[in-house]
N, C-alpha and C positions, 0 to 999 in steps of 0.2 A: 516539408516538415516530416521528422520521422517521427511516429509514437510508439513506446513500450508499452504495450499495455498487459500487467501481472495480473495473472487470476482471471478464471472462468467458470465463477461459479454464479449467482444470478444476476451480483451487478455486474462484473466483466463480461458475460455473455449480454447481458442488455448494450451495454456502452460498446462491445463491436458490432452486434447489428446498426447500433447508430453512425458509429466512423465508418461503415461500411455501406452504409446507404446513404451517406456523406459523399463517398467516392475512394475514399479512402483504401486503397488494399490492403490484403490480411493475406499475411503470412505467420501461419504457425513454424516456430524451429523447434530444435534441441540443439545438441550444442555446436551447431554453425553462426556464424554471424551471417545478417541479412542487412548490411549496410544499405541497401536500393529497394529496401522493402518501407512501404508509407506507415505502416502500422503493423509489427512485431508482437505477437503475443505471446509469452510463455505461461505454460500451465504446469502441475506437477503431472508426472516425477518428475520429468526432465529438468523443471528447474526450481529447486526449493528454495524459497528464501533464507531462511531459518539457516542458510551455511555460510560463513564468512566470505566463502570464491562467489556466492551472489556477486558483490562488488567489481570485483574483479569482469567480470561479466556483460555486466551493465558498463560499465568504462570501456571495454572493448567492442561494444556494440556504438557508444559514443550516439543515442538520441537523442532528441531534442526536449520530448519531453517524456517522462516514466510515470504511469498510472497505478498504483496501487492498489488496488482492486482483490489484495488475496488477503486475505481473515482468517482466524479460529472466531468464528461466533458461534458456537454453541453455549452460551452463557453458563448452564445449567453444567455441564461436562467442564468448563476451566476451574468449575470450583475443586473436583475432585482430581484433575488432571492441568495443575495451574504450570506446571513445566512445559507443555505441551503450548498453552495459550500464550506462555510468555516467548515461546522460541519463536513463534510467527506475527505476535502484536509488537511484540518488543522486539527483539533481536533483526526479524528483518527488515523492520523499516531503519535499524541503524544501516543495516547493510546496504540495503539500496539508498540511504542518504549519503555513506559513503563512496558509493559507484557514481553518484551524481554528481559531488561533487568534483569526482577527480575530472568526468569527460563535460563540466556544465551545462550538465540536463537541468533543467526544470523537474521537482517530484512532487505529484499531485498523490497525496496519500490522505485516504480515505479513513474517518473513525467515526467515533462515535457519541451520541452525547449524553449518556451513560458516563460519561468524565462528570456529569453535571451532578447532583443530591437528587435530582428529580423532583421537584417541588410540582404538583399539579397546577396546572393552568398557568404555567409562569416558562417564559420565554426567555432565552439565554442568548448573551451577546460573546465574543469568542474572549471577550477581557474578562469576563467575571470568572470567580474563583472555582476551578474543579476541586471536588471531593466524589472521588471516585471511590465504591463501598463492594465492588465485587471483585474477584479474582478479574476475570473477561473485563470490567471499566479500567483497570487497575493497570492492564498489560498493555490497554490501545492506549491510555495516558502516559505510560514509559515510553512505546512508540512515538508521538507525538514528540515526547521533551526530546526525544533522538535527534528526530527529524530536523528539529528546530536549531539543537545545539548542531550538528555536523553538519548542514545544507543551506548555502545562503540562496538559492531559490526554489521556496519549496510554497505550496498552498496546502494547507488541513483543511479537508472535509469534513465537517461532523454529520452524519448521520440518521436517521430514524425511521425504523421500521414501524 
């Protein structure tokens, strides 16, 4: 099995220690493909989401499955900077739902549940209704409906810090 795994910031970096002491090998690129590589990771610059040739990319590496692991969570900063948080919530998980789709990867893409009102003490099933109330909930919920509309095999994480 090959895995893509995007982003290395604390959960990408946890989730490759884990494939990695799995057995899994890691190789880092840029823009070669590693088709005999077990676990592919890209980080920026080399590879932003946030650009349409993402797709492109992803198709031409042809894995089996693509991890999602790359964020804007600075909550606090998408408020003031929501162009910024929609290019990487939204924008590139279209993209990499587009690249999945074209080579039939699996896209395991990570959010948040921040999609939810936040009701204290009350526990959310993936059917109930999101009402997403910040820039940052608003952008991974875009991402999400992406995902869903362009990729017939995709899983959403939801998250919590």
């Amino acid at each position: 099995m090959h895995v893509l795994l995007i982003g290395e910031g604390q959960l990408g970096s946890a989730l490759r220690a884990v494939f990695e002491g799995n057995g899994l090998s890691s190789q880092r690129t840029d823009a070669r493909v590693a088709p005999r590589s077990r676990l592919t990771v890209w980080r920026r610059p080399e590879f932003d989401i946030a650009h349409p040739e993402i797709a492109e990319r992803v198709a031409a590496l042809a894995p089996d499955v693509v991890i999602n692991a790359a964020a804007w969570t600075n909550v606090d900063a998408a408020e003031s900077n929501p162009d910024a948080a929609y290019a990487v919530n939204a924008l590139g998980p279209k993209y990499l739902a587009e690249g999945c789709e074209q080579c039939g990867a699996a896209l395991v893409h990570v959010s948040t549940n921040e999609v939810f009102p936040g009701q204290p003490g009350r526990f959310y099933r993936e059917y109930d209704p999101c009402d997403a109330r910040s820039v940052y909930a608003r952008s991974k919920l875009a991402g999400e409906r992406a995902v869903m509309a362009l990729c017939r095999r995709f899983y959403i994480v939801r998250v919590a810090w």
